[in-house]
Every structure is written in structure tokens, then in C-alpha cells.
C-alpha positions, -999 to 999 in steps of 0.1 A, spaced: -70 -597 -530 -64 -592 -494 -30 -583 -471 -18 -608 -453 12 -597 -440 36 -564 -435 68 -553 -419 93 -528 -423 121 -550 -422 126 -563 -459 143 -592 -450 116 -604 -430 88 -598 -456 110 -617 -481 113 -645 -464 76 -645 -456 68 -645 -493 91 -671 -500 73 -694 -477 41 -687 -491 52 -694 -521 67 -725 -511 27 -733 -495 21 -728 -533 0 -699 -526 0 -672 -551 9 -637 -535 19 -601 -546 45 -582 -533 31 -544 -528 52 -510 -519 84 -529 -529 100 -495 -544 80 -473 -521 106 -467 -493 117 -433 -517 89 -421 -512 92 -420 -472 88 -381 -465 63 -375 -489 43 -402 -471 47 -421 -439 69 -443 -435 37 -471 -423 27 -467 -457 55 -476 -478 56 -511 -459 67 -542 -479 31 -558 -482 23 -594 -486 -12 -602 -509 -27 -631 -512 -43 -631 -553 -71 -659 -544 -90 -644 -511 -99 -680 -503 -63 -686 -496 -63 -661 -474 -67 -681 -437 -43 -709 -450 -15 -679 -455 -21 -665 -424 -15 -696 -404 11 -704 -424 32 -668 -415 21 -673 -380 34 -707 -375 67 -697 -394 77 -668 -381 66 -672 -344 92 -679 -319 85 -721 -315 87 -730 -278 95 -694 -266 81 -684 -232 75 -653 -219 89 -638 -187 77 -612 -159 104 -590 -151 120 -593 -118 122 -551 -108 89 -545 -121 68 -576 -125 55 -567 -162 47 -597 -186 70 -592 -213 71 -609 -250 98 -637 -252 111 -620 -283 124 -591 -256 156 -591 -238 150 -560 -220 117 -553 -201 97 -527 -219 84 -510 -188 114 -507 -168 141 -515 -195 158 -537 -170 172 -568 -189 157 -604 -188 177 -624 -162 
């Protein structure tokens, strides 16, 4: 078995196993009852984690999540204060926390 994916949002995670389980690729959903736990151990650790149970599906679930969840078409944008290259997903520059206009 190998990870393919992790996140702390929940939402995101389920929605990421959902479409590899529409791919028909079988996963395993780790940590999901872990977040009680946050204190005893980090809170990086008790990550939702997406498995993949046949390793040679591993590279067709990663493109899979990447395709899906990336931003389609999104462009990203240099800051007009500072020049920084920032993300697309950003609305505020991450250097100078000036927002995008």
C-alpha cells in the first residue's frame, strides 16, 4: 500500500476518495478517528490519509487527484507592491499580504 493523498481539511480528503473510487481504484481511508488524539500527537499526524491497496494503481491515483482537485485554467499573479509570484489559489500576497488586484 502506498499514500497518495492527505489533508487536514476532511471535506477535501472525502471528496478525494470519492473520486478515486469513482476511477474504480480501491483505497483506504487512514487516521479517520485520529483527530482525538491531537495533543498527544501532532496534529500532521492525525491527517485524513488516502491509500491506494494495489501499489500499481498508485501513478493512475495520483494524476487522477491532481487533475481533480487543481484549480483548471487558474493563473498565477505577481503582486503589484512587492512583485512576488504568488499561487492563483491566493487572494492575498503571501509576502506582503497585500491583496490580488
Amino acid at each position: 500500500m502506498k499514500m497518495v493523498y492527505t489533508n487536514d481539511n476532511r471535506f477535501i480528503v472525502a471528496n478525494a476518495r470519492n473520486i478515486l473510487e469513482a476511477h474504480n481504484i480501491d483505497v483506504l481511508l487512514k487516521n479517520e478517528h485520529a483527530s482525538s488524539v491531537i495533543g498527544e500527537v501532532s496534529a500532521f499526524d492525525a491527517w485524513l490519509e488516502i491509500w491506494v491497496r494495489n501499489d500499481s494503481d498508485y501513478k493512475r491515483a495520483v494524476d487522477v487527484i491532481e487533475c481533480s482537485l487543481s484549480e483548471a485554467g487558474a493563473i498565477e499573479w505577481i503582486c503589484d507592491h512587492c512583485s512576488e509570484q504568488n499561487d492563483a489559489s491566493f487572494e492575498t500576497c503571501w509576502n506582503c499580504q497585500r491583496e490580488n488586484s
